[in-house]
C-alpha positions in Angstrom: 103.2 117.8 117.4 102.7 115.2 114.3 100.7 116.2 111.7 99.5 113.4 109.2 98.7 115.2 105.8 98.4 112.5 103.5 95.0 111.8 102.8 94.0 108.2 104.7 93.1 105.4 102.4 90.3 102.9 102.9 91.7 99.3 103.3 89.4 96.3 103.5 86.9 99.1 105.6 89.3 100.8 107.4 91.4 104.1 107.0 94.8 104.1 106.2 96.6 106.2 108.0 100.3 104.3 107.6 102.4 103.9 104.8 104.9 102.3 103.5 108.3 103.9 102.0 107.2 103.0 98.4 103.5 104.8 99.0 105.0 107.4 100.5 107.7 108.1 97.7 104.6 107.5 95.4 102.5 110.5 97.1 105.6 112.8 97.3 105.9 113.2 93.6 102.5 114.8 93.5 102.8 116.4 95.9 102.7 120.3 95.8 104.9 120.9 98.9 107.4 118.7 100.9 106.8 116.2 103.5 109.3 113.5 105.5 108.2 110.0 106.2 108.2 108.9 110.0 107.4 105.7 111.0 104.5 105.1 108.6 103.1 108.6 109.1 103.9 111.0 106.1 104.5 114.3 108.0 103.9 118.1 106.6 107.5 119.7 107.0 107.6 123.6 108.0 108.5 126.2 105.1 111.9 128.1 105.3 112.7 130.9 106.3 116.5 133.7 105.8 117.3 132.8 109.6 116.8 128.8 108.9 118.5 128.9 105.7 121.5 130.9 107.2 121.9 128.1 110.2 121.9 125.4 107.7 124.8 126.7 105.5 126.7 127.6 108.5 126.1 124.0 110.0 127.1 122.4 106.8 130.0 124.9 106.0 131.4 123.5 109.6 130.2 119.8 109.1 132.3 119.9 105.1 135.5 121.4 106.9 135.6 119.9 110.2 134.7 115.8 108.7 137.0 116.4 105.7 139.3 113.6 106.4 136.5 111.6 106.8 135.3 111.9 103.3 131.7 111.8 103.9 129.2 113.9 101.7 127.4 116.9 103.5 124.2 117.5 101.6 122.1 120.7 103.1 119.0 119.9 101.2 116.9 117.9 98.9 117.8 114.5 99.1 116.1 111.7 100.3 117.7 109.3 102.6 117.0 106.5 104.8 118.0 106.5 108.4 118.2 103.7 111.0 118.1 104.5 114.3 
């Protein structure tokens, strides 16, 4: 289920309800909790929680050791990155 949480903006008598990745960027800095940007829609992400955190450091404790040769950077959190699918 998408949520859009962003509050739509009125454009030449419409609502906006997409964004682009600068308005979104814009938004996220005032923003009081975190959100991810899909496809225009700016998205409410879910809180954390002991169990998720746990997963996430075991993933990227196996992701650092197992790609080592490859020297790629394993970030578990708080970094904004594009992705092109």
């Amino acid at each position: 289920m998408t949520v859009v949480v962003a509050r739509p903006k009125q454009v030449e008598g419409e609502l906006k309800t997409i964004y682009t990745p600068e308005e979104y960027l814009a938004l996220e800095e005032k923003a009081a909790y975190k959100h991810e940007y899909r496809n225009g829609a700016i998205v409410a992400m879910a809180g954390g929680s002991t169990d998720h955190n746990e997963i996430v450091t075991n993933l990227c404790t196996a992701l650092k050791i197992d790609l080592q040769s490859l020297k790629l950077q394993i970030n578990m959190a708080d970094i904004y990155g594009k992705v092109k699918l």
